[in-house]
mmCIF file as gemmi writes it, N, C-alpha and C atoms, coordinates in Angstrom:
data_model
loop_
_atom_site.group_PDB
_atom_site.id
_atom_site.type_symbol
_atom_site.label_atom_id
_atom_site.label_alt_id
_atom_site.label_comp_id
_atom_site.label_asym_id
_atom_site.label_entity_id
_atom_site.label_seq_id
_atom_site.pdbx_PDB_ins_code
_atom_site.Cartn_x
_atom_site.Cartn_y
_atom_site.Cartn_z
_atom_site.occupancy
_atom_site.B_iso_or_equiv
_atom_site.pdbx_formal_charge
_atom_site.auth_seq_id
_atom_site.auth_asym_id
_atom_site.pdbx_PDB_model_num
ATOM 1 N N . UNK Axp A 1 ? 19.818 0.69 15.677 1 0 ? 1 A 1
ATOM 2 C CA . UNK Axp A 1 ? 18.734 -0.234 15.369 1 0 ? 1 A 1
ATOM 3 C C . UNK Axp A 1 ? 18.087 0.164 14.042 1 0 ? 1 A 1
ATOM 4 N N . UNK Axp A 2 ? 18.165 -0.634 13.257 1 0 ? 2 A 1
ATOM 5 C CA . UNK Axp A 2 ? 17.192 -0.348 11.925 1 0 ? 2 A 1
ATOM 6 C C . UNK Axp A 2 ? 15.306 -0.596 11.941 1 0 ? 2 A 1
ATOM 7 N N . UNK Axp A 3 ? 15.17 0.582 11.27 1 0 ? 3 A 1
ATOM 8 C CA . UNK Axp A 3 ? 13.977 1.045 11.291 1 0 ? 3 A 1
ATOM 9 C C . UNK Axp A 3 ? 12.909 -0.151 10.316 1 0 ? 3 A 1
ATOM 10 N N . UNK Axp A 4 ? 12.176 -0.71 10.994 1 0 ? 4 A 1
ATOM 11 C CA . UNK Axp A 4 ? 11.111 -1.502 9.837 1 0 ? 4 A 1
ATOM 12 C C . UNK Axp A 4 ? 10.275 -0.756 8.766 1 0 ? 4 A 1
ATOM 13 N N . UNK Axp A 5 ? 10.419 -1.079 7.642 1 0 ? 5 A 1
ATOM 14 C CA . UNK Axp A 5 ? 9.318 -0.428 6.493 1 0 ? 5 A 1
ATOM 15 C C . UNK Axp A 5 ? 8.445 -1.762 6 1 0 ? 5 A 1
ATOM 16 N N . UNK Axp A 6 ? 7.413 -0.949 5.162 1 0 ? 6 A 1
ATOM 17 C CA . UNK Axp A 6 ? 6.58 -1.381 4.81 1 0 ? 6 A 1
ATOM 18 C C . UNK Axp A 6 ? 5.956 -1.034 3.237 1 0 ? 6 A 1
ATOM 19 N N . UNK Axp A 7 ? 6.05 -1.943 2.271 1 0 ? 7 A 1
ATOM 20 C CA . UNK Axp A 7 ? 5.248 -1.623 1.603 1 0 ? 7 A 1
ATOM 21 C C . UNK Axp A 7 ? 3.889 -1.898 0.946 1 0 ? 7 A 1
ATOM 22 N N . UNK Axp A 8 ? 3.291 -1.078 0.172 1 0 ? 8 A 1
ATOM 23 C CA . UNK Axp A 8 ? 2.003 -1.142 0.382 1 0 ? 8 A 1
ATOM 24 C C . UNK Axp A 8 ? 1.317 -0.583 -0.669 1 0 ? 8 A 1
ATOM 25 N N . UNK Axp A 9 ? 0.061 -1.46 -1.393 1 0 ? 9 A 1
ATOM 26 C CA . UNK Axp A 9 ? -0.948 -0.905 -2.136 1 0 ? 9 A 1
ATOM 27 C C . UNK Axp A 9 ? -1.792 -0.497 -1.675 1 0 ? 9 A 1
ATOM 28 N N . UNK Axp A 10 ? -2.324 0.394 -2.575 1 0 ? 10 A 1
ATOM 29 C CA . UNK Axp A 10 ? -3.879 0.826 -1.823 1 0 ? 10 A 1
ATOM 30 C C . UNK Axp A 10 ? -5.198 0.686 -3.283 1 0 ? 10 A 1
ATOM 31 N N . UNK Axp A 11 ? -6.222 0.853 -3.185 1 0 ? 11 A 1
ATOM 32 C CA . UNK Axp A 11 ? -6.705 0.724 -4.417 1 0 ? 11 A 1
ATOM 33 C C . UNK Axp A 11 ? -8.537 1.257 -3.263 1 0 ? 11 A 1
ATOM 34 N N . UNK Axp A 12 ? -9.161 2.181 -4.823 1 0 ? 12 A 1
ATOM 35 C CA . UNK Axp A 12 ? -10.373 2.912 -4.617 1 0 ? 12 A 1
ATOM 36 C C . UNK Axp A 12 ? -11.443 2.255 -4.484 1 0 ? 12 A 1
ATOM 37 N N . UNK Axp A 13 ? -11.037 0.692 -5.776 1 0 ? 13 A 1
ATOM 38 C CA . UNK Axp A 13 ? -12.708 -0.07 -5.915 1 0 ? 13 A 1
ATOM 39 C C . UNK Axp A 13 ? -11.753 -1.179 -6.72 1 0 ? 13 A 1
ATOM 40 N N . UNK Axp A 14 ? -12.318 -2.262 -6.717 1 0 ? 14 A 1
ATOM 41 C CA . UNK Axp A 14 ? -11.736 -3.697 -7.323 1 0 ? 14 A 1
ATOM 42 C C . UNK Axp A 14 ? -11.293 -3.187 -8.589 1 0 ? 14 A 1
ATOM 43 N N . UNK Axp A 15 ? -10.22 -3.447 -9.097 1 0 ? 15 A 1
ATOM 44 C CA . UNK Axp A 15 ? -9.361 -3.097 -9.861 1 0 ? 15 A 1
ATOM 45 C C . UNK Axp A 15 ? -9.614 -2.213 -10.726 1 0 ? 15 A 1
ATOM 46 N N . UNK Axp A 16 ? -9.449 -0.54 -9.864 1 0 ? 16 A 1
ATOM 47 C CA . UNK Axp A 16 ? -9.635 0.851 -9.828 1 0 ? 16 A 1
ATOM 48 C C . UNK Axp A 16 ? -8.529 1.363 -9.872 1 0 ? 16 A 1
ATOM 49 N N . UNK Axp A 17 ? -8.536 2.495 -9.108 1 0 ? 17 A 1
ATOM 50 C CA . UNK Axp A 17 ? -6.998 3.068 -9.539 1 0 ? 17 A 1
ATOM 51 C C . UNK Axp A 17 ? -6.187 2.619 -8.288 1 0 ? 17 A 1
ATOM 52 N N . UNK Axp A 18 ? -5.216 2.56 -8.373 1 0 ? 18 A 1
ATOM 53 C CA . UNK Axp A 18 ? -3.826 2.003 -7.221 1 0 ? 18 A 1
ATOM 54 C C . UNK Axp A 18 ? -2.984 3.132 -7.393 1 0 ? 18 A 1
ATOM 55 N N . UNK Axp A 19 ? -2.22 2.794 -5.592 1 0 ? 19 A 1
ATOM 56 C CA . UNK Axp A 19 ? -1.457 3.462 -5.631 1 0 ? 19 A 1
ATOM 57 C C . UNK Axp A 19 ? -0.037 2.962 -4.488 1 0 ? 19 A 1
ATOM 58 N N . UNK Axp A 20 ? 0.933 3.025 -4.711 1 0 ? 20 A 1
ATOM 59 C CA . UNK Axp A 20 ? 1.921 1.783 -4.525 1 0 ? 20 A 1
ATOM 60 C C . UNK Axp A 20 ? 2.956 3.321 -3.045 1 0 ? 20 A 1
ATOM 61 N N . UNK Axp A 21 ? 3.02 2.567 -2.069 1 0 ? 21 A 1
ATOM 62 C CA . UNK Axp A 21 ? 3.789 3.63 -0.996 1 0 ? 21 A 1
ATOM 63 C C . UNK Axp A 21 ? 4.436 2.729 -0.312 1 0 ? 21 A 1
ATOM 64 N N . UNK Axp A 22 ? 5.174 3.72 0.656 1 0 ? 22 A 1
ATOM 65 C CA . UNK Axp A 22 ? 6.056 3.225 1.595 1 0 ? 22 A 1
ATOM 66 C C . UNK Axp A 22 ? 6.458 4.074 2.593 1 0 ? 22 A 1
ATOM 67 N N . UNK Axp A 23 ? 6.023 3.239 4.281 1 0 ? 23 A 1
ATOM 68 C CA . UNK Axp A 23 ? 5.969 4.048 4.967 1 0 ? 23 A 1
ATOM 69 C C . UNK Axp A 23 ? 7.096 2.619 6.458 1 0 ? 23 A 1
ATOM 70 N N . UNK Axp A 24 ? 7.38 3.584 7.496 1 0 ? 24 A 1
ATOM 71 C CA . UNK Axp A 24 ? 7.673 2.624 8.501 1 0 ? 24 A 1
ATOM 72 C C . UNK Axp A 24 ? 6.551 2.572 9.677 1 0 ? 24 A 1
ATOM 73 N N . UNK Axp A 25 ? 5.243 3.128 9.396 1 0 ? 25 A 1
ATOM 74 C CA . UNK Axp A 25 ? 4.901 2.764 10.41 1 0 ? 25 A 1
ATOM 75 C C . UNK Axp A 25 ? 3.049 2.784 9.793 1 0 ? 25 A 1
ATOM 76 N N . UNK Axp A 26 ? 2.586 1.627 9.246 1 0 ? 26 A 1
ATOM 77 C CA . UNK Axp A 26 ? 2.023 1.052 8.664 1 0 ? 26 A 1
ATOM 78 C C . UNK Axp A 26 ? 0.787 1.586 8.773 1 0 ? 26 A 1
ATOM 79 N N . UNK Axp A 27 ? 0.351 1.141 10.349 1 0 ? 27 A 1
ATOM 80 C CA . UNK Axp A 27 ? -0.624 1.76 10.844 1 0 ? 27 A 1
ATOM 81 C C . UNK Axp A 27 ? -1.233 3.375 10.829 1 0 ? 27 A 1
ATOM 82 N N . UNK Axp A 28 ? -0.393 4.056 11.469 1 0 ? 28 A 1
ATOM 83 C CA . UNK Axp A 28 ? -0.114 5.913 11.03 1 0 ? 28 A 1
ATOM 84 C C . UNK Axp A 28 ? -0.652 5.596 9.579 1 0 ? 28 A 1
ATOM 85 N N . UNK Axp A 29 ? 0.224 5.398 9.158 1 0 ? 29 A 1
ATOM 86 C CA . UNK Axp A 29 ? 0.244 5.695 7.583 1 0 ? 29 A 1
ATOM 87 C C . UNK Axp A 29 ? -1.409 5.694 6.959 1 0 ? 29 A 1
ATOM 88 N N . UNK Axp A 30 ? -1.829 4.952 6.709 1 0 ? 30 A 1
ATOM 89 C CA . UNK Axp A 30 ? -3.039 4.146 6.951 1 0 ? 30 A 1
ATOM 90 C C . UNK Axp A 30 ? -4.451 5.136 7.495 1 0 ? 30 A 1
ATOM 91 N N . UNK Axp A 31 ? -4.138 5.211 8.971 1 0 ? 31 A 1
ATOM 92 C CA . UNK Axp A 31 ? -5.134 6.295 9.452 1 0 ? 31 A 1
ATOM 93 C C . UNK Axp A 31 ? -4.952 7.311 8.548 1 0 ? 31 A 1
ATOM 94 N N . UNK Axp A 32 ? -3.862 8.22 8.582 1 0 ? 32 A 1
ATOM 95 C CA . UNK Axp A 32 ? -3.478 9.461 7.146 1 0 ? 32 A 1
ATOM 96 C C . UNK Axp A 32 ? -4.467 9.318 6.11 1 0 ? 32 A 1
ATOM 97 N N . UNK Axp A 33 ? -4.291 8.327 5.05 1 0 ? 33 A 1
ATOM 98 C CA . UNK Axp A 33 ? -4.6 7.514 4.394 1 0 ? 33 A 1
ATOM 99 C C . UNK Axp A 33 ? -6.613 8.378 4.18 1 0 ? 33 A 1
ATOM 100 N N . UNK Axp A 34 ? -7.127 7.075 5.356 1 0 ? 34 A 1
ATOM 101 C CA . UNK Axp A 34 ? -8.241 7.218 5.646 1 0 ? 34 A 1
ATOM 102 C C . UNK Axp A 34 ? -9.207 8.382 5.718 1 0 ? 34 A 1
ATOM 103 N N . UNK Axp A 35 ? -8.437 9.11 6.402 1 0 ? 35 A 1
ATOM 104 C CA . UNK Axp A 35 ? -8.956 10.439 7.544 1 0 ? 35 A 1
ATOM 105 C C . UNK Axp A 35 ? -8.216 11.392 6.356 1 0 ? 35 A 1
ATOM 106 N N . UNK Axp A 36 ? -8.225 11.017 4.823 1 0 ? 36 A 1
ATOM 107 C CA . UNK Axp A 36 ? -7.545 12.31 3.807 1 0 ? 36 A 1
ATOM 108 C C . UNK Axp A 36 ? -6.769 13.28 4.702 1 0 ? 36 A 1
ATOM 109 N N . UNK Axp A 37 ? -5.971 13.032 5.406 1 0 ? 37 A 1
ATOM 110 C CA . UNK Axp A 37 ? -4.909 13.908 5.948 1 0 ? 37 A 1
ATOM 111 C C . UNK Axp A 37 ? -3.695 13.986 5.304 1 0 ? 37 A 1
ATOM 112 N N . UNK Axp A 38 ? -3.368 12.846 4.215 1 0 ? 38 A 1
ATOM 113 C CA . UNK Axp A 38 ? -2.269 12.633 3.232 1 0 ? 38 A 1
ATOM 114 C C . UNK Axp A 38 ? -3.025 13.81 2.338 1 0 ? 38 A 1
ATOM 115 N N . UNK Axp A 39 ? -2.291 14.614 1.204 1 0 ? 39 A 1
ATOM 116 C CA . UNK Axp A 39 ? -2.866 15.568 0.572 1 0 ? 39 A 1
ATOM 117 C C . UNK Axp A 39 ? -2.071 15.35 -0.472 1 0 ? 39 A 1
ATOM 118 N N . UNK Axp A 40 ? -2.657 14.813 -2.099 1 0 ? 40 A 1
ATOM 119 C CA . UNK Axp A 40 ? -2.289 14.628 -2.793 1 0 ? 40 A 1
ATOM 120 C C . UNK Axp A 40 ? -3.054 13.818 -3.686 1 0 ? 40 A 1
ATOM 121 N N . UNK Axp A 41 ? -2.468 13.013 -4.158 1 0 ? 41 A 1
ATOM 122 C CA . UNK Axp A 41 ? -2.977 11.668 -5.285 1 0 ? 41 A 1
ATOM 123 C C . UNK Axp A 41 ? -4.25 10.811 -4.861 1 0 ? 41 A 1
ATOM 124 N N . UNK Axp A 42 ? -3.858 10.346 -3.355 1 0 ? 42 A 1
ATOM 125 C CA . UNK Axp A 42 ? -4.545 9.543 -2.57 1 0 ? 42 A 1
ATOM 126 C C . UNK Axp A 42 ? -5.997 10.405 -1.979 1 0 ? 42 A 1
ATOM 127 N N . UNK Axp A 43 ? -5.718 11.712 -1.778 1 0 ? 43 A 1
ATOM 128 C CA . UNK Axp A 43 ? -7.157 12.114 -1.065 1 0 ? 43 A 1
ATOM 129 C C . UNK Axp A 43 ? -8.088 12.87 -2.279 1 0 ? 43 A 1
ATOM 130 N N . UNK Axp A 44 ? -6.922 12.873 -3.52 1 0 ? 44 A 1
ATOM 131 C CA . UNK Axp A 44 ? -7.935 13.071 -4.455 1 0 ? 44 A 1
ATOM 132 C C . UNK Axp A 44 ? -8.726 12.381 -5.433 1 0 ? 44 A 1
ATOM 133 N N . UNK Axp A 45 ? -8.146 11.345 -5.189 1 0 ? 45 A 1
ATOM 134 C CA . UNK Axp A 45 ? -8.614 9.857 -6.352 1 0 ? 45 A 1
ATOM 135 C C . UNK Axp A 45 ? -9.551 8.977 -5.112 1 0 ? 45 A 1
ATOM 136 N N . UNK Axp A 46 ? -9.447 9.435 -3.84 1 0 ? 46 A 1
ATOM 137 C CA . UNK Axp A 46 ? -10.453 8.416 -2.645 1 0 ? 46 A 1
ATOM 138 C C . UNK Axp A 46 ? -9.74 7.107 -2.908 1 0 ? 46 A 1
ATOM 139 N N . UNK Axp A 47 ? -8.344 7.069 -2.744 1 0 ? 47 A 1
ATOM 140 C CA . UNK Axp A 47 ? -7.581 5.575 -2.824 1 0 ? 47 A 1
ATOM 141 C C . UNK Axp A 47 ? -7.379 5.234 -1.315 1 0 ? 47 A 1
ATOM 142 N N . UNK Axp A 48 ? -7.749 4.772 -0.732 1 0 ? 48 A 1
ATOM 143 C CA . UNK Axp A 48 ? -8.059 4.69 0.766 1 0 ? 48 A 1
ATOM 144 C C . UNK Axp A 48 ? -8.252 3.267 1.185 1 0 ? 48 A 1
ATOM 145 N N . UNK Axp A 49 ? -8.106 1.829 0.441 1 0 ? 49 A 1
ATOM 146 C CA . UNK Axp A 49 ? -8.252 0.855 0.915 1 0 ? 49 A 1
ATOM 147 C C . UNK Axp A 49 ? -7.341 0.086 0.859 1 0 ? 49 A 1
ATOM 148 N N . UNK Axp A 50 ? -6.958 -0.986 2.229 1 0 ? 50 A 1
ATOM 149 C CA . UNK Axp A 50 ? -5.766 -1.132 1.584 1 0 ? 50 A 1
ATOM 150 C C . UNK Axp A 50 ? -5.714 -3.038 1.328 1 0 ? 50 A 1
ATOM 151 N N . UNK Axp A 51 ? -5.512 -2.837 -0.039 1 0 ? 51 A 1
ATOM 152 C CA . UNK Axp A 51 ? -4.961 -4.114 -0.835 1 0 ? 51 A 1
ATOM 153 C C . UNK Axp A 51 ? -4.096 -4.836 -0.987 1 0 ? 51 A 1
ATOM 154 N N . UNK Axp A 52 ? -3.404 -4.579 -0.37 1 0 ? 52 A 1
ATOM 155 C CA . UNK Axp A 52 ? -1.432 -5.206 -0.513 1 0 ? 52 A 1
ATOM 156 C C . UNK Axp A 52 ? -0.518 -4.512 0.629 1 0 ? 52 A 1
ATOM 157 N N . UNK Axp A 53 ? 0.198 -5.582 1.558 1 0 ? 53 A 1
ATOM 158 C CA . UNK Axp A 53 ? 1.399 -4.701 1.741 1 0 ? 53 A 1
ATOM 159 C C . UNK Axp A 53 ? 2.341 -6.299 2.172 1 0 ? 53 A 1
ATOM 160 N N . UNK Axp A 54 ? 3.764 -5.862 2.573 1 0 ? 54 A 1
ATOM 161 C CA . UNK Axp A 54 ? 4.815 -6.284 2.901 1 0 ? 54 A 1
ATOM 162 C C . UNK Axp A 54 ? 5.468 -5.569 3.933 1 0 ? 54 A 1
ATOM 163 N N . UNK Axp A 55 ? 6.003 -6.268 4.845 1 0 ? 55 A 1
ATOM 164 C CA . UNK Axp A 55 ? 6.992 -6.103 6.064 1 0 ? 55 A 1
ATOM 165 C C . UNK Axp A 55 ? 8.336 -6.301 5.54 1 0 ? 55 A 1
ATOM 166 N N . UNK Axp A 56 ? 9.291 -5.039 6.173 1 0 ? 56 A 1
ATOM 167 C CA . UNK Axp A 56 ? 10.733 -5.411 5.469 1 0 ? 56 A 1
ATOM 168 C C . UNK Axp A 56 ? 11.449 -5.258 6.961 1 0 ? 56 A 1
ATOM 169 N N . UNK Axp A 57 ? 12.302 -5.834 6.946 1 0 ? 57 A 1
ATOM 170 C CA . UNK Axp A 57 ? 13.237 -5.454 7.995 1 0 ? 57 A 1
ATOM 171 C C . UNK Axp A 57 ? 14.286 -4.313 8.105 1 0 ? 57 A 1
ATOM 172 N N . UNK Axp A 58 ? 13.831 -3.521 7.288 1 0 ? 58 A 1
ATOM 173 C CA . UNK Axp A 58 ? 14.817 -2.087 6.986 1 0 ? 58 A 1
ATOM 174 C C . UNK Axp A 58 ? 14.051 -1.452 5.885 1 0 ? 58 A 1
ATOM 175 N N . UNK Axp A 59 ? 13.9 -0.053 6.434 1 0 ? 59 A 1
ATOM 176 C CA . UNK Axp A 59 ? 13.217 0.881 5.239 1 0 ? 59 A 1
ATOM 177 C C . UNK Axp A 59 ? 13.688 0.753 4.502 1 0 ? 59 A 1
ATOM 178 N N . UNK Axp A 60 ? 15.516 0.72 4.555 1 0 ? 60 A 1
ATOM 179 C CA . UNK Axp A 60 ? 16.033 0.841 2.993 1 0 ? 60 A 1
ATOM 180 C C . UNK Axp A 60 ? 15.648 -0.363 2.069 1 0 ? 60 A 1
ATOM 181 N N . UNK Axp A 61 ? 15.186 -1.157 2.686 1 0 ? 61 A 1
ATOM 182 C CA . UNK Axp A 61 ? 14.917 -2.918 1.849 1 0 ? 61 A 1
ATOM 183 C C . UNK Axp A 61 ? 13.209 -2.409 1.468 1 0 ? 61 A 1
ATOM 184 N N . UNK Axp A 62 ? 12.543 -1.815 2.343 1 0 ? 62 A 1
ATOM 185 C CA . UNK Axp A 62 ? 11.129 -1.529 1.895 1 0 ? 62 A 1
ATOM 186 C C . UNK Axp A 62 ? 11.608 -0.283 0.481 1 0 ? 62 A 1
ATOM 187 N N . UNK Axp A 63 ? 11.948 -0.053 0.924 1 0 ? 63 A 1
ATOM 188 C CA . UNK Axp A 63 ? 12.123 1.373 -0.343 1 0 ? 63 A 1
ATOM 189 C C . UNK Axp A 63 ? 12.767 0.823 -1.707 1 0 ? 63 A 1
ATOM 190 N N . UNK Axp A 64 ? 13.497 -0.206 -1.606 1 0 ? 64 A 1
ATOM 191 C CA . UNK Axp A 64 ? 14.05 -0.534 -3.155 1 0 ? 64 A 1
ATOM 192 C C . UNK Axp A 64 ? 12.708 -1.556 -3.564 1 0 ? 64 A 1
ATOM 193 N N . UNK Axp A 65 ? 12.388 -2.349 -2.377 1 0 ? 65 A 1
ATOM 194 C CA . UNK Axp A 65 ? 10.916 -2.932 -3.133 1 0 ? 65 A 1
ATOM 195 C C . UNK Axp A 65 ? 10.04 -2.107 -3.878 1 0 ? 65 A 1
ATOM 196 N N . UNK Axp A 66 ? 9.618 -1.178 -3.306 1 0 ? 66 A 1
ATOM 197 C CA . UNK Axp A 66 ? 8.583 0.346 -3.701 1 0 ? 66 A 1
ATOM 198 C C . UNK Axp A 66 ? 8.756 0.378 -5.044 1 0 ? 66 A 1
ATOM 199 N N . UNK Axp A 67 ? 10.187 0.711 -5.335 1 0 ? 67 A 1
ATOM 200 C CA . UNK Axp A 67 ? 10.86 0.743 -6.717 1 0 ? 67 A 1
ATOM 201 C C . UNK Axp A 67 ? 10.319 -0.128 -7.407 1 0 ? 67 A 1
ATOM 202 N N . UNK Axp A 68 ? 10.587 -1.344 -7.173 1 0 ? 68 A 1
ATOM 203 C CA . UNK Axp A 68 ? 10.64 -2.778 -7.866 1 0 ? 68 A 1
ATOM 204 C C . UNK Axp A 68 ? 8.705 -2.588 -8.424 1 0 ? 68 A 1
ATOM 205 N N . UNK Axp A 69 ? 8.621 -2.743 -7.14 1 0 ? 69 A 1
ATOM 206 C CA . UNK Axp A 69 ? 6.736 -2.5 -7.964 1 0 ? 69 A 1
ATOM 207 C C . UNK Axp A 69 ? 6.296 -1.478 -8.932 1 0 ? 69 A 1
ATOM 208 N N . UNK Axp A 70 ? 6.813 0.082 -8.067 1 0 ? 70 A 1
ATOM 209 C CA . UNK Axp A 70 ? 6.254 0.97 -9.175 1 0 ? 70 A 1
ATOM 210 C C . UNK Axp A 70 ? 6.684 0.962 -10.583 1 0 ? 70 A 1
ATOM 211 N N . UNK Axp A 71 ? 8.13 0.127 -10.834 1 0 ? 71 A 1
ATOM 212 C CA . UNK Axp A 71 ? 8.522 0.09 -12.147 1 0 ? 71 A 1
ATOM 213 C C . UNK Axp A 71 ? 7.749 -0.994 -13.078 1 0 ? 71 A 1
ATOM 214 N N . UNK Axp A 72 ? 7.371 -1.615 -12.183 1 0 ? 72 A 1
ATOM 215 C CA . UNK Axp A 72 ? 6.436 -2.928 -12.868 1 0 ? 72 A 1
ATOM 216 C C . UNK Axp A 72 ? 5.038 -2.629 -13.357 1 0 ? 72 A 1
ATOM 217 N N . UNK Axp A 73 ? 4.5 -3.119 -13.992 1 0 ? 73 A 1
ATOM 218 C CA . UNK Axp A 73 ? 3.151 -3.138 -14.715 1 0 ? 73 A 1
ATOM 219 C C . UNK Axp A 73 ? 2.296 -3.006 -13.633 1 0 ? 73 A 1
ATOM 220 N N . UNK Axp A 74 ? 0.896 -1.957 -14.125 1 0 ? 74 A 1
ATOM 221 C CA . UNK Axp A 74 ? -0.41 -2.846 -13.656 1 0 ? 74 A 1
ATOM 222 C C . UNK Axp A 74 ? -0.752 -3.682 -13.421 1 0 ? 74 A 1
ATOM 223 N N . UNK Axp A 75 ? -0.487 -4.57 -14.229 1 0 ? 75 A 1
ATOM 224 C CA . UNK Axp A 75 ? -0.968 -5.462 -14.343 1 0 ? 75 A 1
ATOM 225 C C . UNK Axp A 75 ? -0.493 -6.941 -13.211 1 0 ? 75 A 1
ATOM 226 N N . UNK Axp A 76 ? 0.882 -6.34 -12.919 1 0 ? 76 A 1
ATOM 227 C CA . UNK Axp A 76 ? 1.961 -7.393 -12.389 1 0 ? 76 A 1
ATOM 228 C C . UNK Axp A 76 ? 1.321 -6.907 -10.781 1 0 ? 76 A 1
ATOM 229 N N . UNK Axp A 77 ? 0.643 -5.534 -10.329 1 0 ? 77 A 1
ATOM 230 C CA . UNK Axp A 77 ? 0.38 -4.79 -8.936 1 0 ? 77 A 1
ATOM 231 C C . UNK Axp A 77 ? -1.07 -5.202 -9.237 1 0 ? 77 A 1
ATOM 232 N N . UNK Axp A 78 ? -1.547 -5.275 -9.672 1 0 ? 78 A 1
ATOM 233 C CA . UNK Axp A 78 ? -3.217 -6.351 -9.708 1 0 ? 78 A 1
ATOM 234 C C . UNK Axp A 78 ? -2.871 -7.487 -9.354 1 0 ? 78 A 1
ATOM 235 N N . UNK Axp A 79 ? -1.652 -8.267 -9.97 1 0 ? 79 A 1
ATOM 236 C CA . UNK Axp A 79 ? -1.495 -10.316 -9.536 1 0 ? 79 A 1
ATOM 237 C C . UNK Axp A 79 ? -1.399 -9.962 -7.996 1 0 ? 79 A 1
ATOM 238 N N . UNK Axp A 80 ? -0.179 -9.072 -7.761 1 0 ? 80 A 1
ATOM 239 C CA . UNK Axp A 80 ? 0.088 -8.662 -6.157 1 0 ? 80 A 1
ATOM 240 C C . UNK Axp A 80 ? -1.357 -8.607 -5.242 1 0 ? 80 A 1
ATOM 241 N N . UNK Axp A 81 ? -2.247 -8.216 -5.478 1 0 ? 81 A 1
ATOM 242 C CA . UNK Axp A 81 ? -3.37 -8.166 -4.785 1 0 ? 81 A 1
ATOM 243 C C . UNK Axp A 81 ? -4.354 -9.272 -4.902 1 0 ? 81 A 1
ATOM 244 N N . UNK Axp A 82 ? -4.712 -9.707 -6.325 1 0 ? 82 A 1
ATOM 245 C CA . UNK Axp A 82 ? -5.123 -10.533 -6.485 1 0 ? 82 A 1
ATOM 246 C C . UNK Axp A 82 ? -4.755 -12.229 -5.867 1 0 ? 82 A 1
ATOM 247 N N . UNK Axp A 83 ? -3.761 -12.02 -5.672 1 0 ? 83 A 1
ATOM 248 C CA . UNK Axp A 83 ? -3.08 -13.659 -4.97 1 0 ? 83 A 1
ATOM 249 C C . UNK Axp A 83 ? -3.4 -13.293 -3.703 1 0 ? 83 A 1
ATOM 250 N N . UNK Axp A 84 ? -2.805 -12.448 -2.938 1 0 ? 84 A 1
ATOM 251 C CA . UNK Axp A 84 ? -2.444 -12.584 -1.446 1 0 ? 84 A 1
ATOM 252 C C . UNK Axp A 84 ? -4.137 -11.976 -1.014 1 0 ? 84 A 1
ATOM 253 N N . UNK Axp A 85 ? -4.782 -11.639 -2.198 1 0 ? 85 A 1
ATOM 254 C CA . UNK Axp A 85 ? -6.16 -10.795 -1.328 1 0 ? 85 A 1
ATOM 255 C C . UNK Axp A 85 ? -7.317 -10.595 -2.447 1 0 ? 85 A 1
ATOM 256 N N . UNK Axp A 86 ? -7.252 -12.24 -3.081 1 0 ? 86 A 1
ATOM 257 C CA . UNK Axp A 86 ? -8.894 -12.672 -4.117 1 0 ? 86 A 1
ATOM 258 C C . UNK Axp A 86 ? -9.79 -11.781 -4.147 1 0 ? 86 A 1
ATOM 259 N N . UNK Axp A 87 ? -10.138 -11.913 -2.392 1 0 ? 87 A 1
ATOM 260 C CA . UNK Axp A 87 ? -12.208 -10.796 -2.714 1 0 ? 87 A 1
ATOM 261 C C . UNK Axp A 87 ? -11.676 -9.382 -2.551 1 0 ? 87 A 1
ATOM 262 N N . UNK Axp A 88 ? -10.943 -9.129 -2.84 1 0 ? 88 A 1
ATOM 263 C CA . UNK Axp A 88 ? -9.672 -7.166 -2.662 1 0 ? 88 A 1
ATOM 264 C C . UNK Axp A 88 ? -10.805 -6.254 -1.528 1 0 ? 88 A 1
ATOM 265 N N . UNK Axp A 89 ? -10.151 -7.311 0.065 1 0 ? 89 A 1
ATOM 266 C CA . UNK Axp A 89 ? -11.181 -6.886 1.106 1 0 ? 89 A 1
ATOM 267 C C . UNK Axp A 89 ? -10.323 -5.929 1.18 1 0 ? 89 A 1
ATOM 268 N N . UNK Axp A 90 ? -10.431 -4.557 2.134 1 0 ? 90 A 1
ATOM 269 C CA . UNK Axp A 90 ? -9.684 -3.647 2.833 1 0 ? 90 A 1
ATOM 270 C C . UNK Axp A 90 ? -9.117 -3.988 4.348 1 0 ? 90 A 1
ATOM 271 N N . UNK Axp A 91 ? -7.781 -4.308 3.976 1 0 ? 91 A 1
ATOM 272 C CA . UNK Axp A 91 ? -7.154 -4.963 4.977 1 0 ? 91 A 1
ATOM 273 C C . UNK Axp A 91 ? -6.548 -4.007 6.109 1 0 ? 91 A 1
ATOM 274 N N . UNK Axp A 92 ? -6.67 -2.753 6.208 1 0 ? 92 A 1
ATOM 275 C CA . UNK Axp A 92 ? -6.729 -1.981 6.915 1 0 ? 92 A 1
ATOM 276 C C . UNK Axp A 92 ? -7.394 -2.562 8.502 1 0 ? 92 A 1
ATOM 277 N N . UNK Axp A 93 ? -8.472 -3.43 8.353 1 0 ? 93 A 1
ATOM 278 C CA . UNK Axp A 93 ? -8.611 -3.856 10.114 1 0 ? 93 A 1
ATOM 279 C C . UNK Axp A 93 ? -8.177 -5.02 10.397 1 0 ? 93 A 1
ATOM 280 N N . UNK Axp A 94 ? -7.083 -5.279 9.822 1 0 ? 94 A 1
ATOM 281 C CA . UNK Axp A 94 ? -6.344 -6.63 9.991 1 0 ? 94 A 1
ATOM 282 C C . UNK Axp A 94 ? -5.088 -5.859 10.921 1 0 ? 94 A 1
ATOM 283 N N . UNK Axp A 95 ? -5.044 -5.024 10.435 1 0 ? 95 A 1
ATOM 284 C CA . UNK Axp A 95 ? -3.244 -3.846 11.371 1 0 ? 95 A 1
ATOM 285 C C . UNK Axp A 95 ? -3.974 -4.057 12.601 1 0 ? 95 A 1
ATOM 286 N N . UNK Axp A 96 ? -4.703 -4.581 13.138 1 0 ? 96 A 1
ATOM 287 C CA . UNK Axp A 96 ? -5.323 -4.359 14.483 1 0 ? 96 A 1
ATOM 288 C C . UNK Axp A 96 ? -5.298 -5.926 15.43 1 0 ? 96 A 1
């Protein structure tokens, strides 16, 4: 059975710093996220909200997306949020 991924922006404050991941289990990920239990980029920049994501039907299909974004502009991962999520609420209690 193939594993579902997900990918996903996160961003600190309306078009602040971002940060573009990929995980299969959205939710987890997320709490991590929140609760600075991720240790790195994210618990040191307070990037903790989340702005963007996508459902793939296979990590490996979430993971070449990941690619596809992080190679792309700022500017192109701002439209990404900006379309699917105008007032850049923290969609984190929508996983619920």
């Amino acid at each position: 059975m193939k594993k579902q991924g997900y990918v996903y922006i996160l961003f600190n404050k309306r078009k602040g710093t971002l940060y573009t991941g990929v995980t299969s289990n959205l939710t987890k990920r997320m709490y991590e996220h929140k609760h600075k239990l991720a240790d790195g980029f994210t618990s040191t920049y307070g990037v903790d909200k989340l702005g963007y994501y996508e459902a793939h039907s296979s990590i490996t299909s979430a993971i070449e997306r990941e690619k596809q974004i992080k190679s792309g502009s700022r500017r192109k991962k701002l439209d990404l949020i900006e379309i699917e999520n105008p007032e850049w609420l923290d969609l984190y209690d929508s996983l619920f």
